[in-house]
mmCIF file of the N, C-alpha and C atoms, coordinates in Angstrom:
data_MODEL
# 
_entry.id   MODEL 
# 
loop_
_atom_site.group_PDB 
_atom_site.id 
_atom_site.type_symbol 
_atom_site.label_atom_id 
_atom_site.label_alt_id 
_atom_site.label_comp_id 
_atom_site.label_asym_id 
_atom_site.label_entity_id 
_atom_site.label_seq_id 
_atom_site.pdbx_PDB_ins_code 
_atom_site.Cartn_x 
_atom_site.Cartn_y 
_atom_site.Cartn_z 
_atom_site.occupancy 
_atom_site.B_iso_or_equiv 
_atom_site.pdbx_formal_charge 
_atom_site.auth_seq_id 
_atom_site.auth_comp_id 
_atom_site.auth_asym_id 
_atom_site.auth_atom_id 
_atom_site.pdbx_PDB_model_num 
ATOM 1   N N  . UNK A 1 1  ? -50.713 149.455 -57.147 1.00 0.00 ? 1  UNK A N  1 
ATOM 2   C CA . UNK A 1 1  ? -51.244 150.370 -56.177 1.00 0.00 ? 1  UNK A CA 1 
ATOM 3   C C  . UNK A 1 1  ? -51.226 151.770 -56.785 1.00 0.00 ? 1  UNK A C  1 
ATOM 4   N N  . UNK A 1 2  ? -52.665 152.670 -56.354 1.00 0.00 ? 2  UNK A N  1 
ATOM 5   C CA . UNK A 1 2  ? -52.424 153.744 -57.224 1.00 0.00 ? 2  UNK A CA 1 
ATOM 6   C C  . UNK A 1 2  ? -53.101 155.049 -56.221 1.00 0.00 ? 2  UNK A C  1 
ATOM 7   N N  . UNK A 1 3  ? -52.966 155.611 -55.897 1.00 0.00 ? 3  UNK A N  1 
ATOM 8   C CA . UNK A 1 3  ? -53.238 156.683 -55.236 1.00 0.00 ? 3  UNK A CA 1 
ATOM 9   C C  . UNK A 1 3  ? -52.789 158.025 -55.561 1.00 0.00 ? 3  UNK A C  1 
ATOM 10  N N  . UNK A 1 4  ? -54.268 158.343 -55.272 1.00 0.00 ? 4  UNK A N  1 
ATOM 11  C CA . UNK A 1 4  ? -54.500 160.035 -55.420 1.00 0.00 ? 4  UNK A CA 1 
ATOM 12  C C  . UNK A 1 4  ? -54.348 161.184 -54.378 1.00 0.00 ? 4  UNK A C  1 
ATOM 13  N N  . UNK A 1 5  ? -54.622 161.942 -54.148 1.00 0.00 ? 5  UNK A N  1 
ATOM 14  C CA . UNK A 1 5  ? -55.112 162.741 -53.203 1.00 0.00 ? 5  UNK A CA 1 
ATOM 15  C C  . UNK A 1 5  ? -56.079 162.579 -52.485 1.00 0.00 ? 5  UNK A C  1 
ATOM 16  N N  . UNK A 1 6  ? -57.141 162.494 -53.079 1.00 0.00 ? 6  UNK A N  1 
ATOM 17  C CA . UNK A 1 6  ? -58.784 162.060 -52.899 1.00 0.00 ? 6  UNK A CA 1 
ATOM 18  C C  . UNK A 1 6  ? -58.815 161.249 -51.732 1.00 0.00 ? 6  UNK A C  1 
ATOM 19  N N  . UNK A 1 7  ? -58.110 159.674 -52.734 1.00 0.00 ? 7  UNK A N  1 
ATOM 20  C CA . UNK A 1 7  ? -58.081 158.674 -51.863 1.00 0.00 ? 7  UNK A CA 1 
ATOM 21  C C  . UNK A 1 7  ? -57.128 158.647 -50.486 1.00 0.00 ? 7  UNK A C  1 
ATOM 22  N N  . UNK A 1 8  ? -55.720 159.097 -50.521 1.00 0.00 ? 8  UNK A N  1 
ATOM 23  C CA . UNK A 1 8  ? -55.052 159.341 -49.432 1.00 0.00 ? 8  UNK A CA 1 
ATOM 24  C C  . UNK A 1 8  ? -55.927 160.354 -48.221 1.00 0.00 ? 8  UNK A C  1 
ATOM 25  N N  . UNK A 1 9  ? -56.791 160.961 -48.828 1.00 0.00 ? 9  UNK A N  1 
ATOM 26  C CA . UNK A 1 9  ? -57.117 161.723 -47.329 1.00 0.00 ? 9  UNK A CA 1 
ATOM 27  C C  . UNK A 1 9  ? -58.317 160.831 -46.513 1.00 0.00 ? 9  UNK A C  1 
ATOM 28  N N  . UNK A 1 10 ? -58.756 159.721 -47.657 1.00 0.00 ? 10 UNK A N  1 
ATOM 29  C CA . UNK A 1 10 ? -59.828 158.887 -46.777 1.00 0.00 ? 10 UNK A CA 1 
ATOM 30  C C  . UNK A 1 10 ? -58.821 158.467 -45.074 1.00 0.00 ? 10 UNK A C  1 
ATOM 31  N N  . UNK A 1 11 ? -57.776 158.584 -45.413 1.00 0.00 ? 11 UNK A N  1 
ATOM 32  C CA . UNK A 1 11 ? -56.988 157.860 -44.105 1.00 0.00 ? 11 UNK A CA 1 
ATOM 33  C C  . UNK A 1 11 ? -56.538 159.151 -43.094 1.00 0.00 ? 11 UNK A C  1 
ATOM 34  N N  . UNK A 1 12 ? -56.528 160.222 -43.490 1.00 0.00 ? 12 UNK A N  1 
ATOM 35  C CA . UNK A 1 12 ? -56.572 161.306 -42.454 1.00 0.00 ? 12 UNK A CA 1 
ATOM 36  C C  . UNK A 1 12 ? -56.178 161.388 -41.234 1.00 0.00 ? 12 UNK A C  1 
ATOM 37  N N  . UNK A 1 13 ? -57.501 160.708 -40.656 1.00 0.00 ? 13 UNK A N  1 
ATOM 38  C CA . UNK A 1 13 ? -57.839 160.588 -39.434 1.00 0.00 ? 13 UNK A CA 1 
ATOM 39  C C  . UNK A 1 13 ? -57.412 159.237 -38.892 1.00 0.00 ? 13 UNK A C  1 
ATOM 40  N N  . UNK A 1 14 ? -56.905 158.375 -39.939 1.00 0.00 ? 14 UNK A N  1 
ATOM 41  C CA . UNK A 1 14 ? -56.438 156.939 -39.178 1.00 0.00 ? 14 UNK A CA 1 
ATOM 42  C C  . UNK A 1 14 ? -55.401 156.776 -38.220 1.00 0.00 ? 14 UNK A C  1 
ATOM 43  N N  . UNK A 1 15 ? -55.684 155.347 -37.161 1.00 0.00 ? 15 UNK A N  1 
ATOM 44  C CA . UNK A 1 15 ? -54.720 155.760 -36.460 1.00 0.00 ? 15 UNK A CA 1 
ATOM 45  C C  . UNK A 1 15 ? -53.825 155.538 -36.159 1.00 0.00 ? 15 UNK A C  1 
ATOM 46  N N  . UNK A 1 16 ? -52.725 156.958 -36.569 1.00 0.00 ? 16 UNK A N  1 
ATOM 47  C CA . UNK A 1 16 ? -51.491 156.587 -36.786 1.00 0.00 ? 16 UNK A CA 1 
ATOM 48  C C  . UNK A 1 16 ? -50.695 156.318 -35.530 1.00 0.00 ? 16 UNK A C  1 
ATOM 49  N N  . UNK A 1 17 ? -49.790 155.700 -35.278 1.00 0.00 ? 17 UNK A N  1 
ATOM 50  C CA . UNK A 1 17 ? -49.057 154.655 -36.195 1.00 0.00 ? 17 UNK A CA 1 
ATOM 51  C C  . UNK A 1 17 ? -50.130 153.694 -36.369 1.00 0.00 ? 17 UNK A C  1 
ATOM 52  N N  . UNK A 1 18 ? -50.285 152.549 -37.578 1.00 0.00 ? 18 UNK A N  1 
ATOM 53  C CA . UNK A 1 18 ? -50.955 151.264 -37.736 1.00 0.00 ? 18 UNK A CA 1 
ATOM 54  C C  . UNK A 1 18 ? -50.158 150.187 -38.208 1.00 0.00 ? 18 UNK A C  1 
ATOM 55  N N  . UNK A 1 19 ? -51.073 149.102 -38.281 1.00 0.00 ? 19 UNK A N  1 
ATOM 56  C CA . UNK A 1 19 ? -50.880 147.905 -38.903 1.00 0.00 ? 19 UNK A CA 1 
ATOM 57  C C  . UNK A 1 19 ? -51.473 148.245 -40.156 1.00 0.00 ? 19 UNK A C  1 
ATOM 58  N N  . UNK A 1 20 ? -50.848 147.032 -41.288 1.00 0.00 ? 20 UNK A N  1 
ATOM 59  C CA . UNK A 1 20 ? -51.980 147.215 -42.405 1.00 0.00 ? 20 UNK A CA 1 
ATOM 60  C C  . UNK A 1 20 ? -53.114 146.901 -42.327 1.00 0.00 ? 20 UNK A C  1 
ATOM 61  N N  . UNK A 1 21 ? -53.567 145.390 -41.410 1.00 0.00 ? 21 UNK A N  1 
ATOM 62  C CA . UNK A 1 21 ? -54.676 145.232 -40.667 1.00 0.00 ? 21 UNK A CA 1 
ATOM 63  C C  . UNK A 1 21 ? -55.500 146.267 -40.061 1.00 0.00 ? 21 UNK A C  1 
ATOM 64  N N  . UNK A 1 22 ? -54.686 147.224 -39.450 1.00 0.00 ? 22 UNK A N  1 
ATOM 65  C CA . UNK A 1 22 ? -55.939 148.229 -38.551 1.00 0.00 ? 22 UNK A CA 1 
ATOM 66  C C  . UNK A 1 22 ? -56.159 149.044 -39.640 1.00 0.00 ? 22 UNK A C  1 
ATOM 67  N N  . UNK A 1 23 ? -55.423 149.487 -40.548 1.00 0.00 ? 23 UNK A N  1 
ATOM 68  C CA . UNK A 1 23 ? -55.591 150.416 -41.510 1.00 0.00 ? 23 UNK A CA 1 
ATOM 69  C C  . UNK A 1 23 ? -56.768 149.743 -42.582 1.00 0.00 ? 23 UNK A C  1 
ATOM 70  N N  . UNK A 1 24 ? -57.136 148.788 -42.897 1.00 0.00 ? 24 UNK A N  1 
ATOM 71  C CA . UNK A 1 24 ? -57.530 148.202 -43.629 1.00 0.00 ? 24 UNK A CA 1 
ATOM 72  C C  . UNK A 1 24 ? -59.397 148.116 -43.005 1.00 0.00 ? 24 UNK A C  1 
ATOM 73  N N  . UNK A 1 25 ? -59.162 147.578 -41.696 1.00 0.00 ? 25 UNK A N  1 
ATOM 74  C CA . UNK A 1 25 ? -60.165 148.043 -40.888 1.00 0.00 ? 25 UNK A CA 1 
ATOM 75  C C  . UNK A 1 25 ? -60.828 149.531 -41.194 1.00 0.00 ? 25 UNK A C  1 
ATOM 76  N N  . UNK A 1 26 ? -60.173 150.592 -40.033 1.00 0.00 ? 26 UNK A N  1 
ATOM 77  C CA . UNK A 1 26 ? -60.256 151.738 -40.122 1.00 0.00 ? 26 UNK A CA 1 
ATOM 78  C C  . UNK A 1 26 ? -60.929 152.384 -41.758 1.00 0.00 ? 26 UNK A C  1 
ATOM 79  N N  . UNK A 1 27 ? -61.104 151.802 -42.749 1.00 0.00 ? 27 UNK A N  1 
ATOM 80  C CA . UNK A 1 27 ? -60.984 152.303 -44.105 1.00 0.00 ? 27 UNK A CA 1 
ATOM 81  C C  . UNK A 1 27 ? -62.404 151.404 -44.137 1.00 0.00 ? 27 UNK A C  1 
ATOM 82  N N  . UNK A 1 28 ? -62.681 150.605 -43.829 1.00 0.00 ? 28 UNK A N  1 
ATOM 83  C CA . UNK A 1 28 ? -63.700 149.537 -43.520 1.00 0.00 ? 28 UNK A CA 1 
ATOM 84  C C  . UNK A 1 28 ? -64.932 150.112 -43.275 1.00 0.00 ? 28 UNK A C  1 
ATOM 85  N N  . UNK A 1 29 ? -64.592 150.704 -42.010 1.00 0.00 ? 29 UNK A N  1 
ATOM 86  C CA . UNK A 1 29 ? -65.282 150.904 -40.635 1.00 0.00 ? 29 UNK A CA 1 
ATOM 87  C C  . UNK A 1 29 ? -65.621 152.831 -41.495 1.00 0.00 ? 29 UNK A C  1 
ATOM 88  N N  . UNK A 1 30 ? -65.085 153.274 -41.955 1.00 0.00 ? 30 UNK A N  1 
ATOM 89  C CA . UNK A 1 30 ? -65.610 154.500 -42.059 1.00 0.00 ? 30 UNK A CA 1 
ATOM 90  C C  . UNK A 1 30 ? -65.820 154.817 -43.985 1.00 0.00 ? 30 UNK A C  1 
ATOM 91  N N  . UNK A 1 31 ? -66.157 153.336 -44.015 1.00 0.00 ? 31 UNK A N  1 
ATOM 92  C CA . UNK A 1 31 ? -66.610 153.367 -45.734 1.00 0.00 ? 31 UNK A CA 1 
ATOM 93  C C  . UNK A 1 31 ? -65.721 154.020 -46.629 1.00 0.00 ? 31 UNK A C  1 
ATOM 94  N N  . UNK A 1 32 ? -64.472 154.077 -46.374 1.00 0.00 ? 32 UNK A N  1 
ATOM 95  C CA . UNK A 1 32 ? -63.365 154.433 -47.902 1.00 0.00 ? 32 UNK A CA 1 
ATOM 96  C C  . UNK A 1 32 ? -63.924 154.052 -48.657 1.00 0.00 ? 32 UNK A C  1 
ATOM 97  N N  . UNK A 1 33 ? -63.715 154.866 -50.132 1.00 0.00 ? 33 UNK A N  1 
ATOM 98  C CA . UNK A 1 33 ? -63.775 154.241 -51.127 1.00 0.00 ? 33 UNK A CA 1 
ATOM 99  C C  . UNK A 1 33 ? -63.015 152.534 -51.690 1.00 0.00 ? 33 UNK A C  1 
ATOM 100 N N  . UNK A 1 34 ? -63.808 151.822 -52.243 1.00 0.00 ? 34 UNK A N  1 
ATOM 101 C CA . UNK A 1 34 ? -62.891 150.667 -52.515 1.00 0.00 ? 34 UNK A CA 1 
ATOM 102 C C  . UNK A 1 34 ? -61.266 150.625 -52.868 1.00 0.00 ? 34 UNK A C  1 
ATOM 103 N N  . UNK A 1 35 ? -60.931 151.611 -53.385 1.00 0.00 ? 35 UNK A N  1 
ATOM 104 C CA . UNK A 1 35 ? -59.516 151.485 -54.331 1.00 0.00 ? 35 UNK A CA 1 
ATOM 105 C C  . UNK A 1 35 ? -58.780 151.921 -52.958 1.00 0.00 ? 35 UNK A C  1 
ATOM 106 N N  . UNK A 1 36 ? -59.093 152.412 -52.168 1.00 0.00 ? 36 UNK A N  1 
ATOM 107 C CA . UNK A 1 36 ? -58.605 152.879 -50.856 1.00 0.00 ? 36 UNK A CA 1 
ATOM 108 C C  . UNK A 1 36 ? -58.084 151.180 -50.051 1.00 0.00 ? 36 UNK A C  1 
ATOM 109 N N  . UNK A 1 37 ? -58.787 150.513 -49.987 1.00 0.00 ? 37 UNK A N  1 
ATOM 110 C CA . UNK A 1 37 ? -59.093 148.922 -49.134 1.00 0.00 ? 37 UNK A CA 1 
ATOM 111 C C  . UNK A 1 37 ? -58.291 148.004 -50.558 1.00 0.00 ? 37 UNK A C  1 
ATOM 112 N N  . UNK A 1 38 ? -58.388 148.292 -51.405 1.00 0.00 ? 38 UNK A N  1 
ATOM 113 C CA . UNK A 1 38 ? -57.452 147.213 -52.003 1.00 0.00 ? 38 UNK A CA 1 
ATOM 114 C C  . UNK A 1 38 ? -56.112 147.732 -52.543 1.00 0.00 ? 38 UNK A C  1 
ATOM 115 N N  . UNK A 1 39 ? -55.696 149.377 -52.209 1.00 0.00 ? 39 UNK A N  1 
ATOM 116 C CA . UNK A 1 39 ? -54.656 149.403 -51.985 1.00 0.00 ? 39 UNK A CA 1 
ATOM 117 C C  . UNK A 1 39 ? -53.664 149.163 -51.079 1.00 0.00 ? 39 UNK A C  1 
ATOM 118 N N  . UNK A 1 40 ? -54.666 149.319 -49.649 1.00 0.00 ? 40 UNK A N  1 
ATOM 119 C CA . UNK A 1 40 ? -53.908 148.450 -48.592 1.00 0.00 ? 40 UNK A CA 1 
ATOM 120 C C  . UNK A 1 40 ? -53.864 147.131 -48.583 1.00 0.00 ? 40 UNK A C  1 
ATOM 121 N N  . UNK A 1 41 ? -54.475 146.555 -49.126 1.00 0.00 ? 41 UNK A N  1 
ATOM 122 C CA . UNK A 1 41 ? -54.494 145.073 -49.359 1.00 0.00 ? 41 UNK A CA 1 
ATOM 123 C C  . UNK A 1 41 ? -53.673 144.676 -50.038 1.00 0.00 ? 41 UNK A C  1 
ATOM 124 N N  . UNK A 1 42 ? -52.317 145.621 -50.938 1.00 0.00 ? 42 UNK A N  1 
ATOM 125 C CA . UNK A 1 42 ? -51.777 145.132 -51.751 1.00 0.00 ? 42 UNK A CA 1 
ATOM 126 C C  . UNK A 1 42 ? -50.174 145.458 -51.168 1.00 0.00 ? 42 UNK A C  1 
ATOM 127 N N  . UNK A 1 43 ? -50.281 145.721 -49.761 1.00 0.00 ? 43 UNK A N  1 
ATOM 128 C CA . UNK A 1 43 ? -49.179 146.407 -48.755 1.00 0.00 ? 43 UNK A CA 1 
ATOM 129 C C  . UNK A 1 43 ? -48.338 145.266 -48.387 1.00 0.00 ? 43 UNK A C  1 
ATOM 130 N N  . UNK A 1 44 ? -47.139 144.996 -48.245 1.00 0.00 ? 44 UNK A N  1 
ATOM 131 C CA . UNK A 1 44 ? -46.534 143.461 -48.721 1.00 0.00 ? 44 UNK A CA 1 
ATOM 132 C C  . UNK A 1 44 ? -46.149 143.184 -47.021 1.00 0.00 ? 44 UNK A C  1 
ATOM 133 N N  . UNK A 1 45 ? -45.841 144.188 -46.193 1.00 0.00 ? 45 UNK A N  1 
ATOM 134 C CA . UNK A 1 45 ? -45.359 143.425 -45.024 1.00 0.00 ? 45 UNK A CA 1 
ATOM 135 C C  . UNK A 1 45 ? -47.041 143.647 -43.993 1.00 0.00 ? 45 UNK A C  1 
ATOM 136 N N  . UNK A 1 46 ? -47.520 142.324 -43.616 1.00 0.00 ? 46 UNK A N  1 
ATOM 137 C CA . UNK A 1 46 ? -48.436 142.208 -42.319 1.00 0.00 ? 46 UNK A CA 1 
ATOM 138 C C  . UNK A 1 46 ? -48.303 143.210 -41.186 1.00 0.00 ? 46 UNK A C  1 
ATOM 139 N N  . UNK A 1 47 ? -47.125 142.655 -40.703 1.00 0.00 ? 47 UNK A N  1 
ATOM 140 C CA . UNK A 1 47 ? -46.433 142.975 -39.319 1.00 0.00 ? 47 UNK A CA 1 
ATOM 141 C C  . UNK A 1 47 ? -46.066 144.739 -39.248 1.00 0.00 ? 47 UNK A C  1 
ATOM 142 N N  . UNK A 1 48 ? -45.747 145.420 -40.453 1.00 0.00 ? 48 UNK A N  1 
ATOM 143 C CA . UNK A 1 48 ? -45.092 146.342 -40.693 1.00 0.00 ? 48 UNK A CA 1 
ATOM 144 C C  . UNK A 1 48 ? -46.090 147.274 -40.069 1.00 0.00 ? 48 UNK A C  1 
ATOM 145 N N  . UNK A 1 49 ? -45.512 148.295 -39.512 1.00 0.00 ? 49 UNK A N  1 
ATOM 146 C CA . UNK A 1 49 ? -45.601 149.626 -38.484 1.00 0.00 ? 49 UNK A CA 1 
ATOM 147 C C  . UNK A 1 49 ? -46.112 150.995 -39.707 1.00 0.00 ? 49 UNK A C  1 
ATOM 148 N N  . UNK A 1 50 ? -46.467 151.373 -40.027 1.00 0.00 ? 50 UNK A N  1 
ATOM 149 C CA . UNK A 1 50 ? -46.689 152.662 -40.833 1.00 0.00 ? 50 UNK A CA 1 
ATOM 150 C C  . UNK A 1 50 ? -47.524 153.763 -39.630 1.00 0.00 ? 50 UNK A C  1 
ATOM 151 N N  . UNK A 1 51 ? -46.254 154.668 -39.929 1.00 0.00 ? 51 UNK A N  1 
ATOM 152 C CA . UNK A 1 51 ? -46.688 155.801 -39.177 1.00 0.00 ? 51 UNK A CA 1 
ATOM 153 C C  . UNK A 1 51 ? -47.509 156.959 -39.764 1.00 0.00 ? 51 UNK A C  1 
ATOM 154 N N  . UNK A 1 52 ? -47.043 156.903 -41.031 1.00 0.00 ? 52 UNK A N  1 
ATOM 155 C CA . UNK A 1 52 ? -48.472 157.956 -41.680 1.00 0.00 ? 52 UNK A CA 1 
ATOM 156 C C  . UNK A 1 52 ? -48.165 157.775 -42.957 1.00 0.00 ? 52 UNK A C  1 
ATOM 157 N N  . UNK A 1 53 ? -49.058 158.541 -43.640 1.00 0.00 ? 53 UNK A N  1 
ATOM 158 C CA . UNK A 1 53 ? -49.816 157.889 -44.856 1.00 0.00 ? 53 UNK A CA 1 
ATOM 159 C C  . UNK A 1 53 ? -48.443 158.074 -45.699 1.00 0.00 ? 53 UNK A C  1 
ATOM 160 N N  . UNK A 1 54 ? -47.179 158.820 -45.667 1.00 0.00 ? 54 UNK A N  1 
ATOM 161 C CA . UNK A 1 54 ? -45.810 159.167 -46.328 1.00 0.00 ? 54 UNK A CA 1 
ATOM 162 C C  . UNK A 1 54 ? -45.613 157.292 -46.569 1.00 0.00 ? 54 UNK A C  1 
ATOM 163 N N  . UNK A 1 55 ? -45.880 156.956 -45.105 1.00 0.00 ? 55 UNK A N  1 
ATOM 164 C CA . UNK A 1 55 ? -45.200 155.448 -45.243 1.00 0.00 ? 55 UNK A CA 1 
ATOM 165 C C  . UNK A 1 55 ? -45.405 154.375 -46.639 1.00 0.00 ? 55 UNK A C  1 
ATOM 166 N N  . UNK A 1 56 ? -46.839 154.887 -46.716 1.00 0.00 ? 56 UNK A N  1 
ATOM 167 C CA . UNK A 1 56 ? -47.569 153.945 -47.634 1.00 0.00 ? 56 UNK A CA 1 
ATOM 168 C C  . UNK A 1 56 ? -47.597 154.794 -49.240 1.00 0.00 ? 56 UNK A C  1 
ATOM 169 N N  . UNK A 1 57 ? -47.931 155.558 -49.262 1.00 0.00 ? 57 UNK A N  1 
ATOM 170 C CA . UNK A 1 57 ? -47.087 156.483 -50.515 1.00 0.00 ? 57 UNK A CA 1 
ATOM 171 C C  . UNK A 1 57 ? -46.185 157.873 -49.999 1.00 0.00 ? 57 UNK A C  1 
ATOM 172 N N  . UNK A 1 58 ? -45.173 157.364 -50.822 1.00 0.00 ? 58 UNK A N  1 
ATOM 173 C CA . UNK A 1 58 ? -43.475 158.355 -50.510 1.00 0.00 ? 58 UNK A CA 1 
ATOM 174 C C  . UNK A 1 58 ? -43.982 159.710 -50.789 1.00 0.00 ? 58 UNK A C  1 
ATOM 175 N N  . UNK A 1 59 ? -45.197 159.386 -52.253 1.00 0.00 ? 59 UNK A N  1 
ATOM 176 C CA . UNK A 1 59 ? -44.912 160.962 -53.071 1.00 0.00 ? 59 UNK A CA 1 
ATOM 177 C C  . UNK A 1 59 ? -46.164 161.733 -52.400 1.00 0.00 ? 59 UNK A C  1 
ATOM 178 N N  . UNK A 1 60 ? -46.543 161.445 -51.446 1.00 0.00 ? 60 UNK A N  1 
ATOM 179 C CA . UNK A 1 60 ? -47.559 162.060 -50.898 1.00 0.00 ? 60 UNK A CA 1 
ATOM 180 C C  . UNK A 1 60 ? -47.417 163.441 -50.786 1.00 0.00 ? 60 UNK A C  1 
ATOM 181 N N  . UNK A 1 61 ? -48.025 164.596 -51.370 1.00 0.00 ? 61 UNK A N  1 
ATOM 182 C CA . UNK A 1 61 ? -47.571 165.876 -51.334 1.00 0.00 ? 61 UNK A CA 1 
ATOM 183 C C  . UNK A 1 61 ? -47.804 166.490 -49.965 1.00 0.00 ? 61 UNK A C  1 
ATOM 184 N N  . UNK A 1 62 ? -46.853 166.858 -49.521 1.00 0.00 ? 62 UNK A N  1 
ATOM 185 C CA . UNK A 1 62 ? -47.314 167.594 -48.303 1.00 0.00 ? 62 UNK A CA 1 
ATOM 186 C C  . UNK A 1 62 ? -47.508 169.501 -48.364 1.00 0.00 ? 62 UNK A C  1 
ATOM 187 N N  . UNK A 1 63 ? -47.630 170.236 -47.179 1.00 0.00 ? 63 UNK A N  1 
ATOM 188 C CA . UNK A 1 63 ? -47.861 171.165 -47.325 1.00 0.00 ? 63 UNK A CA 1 
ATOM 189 C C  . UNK A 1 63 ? -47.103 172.551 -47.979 1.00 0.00 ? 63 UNK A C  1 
ATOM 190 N N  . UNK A 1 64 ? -46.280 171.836 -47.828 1.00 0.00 ? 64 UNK A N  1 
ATOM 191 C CA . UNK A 1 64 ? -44.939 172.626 -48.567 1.00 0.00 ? 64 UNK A CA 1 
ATOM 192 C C  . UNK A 1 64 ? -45.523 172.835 -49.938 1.00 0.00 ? 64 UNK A C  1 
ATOM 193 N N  . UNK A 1 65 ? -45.491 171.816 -50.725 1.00 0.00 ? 65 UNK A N  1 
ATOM 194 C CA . UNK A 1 65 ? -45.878 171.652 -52.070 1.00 0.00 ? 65 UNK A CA 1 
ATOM 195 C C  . UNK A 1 65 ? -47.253 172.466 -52.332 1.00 0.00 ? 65 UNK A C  1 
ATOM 196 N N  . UNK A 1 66 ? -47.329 172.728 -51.745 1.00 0.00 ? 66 UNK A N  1 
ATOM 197 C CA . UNK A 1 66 ? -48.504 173.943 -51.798 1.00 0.00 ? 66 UNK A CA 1 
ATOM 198 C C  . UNK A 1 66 ? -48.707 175.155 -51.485 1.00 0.00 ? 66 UNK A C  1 
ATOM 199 N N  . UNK A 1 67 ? -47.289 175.425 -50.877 1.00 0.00 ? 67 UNK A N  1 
ATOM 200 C CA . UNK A 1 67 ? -47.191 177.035 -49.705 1.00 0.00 ? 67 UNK A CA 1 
ATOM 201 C C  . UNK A 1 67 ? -46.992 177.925 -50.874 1.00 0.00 ? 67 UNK A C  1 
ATOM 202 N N  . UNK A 1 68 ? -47.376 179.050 -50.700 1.00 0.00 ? 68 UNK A N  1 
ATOM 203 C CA . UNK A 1 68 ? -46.873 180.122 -51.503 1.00 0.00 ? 68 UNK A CA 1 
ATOM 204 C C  . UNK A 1 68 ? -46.853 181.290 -50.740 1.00 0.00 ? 68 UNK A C  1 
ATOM 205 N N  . UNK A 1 69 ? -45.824 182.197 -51.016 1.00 0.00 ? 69 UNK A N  1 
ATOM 206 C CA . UNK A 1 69 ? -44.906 183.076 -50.104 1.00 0.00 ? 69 UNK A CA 1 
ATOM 207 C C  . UNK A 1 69 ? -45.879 184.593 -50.697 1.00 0.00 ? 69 UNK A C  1 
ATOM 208 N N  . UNK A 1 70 ? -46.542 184.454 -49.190 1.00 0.00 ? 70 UNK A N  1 
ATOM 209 C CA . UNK A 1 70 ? -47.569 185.399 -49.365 1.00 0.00 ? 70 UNK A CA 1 
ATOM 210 C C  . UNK A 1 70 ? -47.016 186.733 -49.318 1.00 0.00 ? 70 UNK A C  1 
ATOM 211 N N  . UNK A 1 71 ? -45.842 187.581 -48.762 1.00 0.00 ? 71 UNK A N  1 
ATOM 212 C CA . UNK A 1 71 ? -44.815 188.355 -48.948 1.00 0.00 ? 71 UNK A CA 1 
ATOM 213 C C  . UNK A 1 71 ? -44.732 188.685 -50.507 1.00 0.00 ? 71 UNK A C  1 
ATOM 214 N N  . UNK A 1 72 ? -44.214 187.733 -51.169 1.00 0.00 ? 72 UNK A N  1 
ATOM 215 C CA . UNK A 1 72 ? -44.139 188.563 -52.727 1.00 0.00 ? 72 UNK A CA 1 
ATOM 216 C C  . UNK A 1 72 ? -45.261 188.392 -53.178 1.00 0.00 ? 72 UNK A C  1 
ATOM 217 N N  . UNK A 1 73 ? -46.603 187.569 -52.621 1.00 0.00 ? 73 UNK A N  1 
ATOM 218 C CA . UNK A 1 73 ? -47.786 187.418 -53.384 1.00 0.00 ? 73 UNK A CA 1 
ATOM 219 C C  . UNK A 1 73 ? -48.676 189.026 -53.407 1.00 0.00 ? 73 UNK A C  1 
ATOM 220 N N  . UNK A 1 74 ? -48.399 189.847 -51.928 1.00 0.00 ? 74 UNK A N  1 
ATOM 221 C CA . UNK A 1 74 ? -48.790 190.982 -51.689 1.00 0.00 ? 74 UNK A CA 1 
ATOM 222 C C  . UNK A 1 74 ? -47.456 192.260 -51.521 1.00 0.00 ? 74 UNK A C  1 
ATOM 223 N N  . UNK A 1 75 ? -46.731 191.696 -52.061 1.00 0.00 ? 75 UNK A N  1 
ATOM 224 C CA . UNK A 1 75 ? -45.622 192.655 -52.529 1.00 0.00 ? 75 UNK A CA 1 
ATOM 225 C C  . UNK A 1 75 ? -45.234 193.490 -51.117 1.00 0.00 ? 75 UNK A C  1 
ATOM 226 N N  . UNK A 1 76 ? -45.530 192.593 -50.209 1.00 0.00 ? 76 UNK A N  1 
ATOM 227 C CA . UNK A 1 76 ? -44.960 192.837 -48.424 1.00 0.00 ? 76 UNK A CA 1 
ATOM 228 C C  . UNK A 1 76 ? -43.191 192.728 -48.422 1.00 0.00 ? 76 UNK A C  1 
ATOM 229 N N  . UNK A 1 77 ? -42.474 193.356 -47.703 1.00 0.00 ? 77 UNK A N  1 
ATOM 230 C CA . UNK A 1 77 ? -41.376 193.199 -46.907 1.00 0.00 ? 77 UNK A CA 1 
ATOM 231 C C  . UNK A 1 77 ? -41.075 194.048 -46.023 1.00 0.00 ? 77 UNK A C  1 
# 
């Protein structure tokens, strides 16, 4: 399983919480790219609950990983 950025935001809008089934759907239904549909396809529990896309990749960067402290960027305090 290999995911990017790109591909993680095809799921965005999916709806969270899912199945891998609805997720797999959902990715279906709004034409993901392929590598998107056979990475969920390669998701080992059926039954399993994923509440957002963290669930399905850990290293998913979130917004943090991107903030920058606009204070020293404009030399504000």
């Amino acid at each position: 399983m290999f995911w990017t950025l790109e591909l993680a935001s095809s799921l965005d809008d999916a709806p969270w919480p899912a199945t891998k089934e609805e997720l797999i759907d959902y990715a279906t239904r709004t034409c993901a790219p392929d590598e998107v549909i056979e990475n969920l396809e390669e998701l080992d529990d059926e039954s399993e609950i994923y509440e957002s896309i963290e669930d399905i990749w850990p290293d998913y960067p979130t917004k943090e990983d991107f903030m920058w402290n606009e204070e020293e960027y404009y030399g504000l305090n």
